[in-house]
N, C-alpha and C positions, 0 to 999 in steps of 0.2 A: 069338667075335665080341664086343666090347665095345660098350659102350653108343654112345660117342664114334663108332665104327664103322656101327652101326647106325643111328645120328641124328646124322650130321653137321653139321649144322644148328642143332641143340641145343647145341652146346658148342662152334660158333664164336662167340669175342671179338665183341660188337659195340656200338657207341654208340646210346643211347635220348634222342635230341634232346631229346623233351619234357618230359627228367627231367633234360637234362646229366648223362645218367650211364652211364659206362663197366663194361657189366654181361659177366657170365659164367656159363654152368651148368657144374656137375660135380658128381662124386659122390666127392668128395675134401672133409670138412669144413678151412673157410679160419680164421686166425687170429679168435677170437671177435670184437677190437676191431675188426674189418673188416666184420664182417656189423652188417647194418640192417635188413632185408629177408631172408624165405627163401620160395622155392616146392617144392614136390616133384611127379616127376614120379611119377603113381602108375599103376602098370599093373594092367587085367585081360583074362589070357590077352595078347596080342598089341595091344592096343586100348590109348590113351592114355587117362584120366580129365581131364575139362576141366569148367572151371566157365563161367557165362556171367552176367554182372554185373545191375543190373539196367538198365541202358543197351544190353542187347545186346551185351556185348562178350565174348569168350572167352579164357580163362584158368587159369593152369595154377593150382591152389588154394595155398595160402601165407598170409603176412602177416608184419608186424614183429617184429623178435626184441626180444626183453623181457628184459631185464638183473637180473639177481637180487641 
């Protein structure tokens, strides 16, 4: 079973109005000039790893990709 299998929800297409932005997960790296932004989803045993901001909000850990 694939991840995409397993979490379909996770790597269906969808728009994020408050960003105007047309986002996607996978576990396929995308052309670098495309990425902006990266999160990962990090497991332990069967359990997702989640961060929570400091507004309460939860979230999968990440940040902006930095161009070398």
């Amino acid at each position: 079973m694939t991840l995409a299998d397993r979490y379909p929800l996770l790597h269906t297409p969808t728009h994020w109005a408050w960003g105007d932005m047309d986002v996607r997960f996978s576990t396929e790296a995308p052309p670098d000039e495309l990425v902006t932004n990266i999160h990962v989803v990090c497991f332990v045993g069967d359990n997702i790893v989640l961060c929570r901001d400091d507004r309460d909000i939860w979230l999968l850990p990440g940040g902006t990709h930095e161009r070398t």
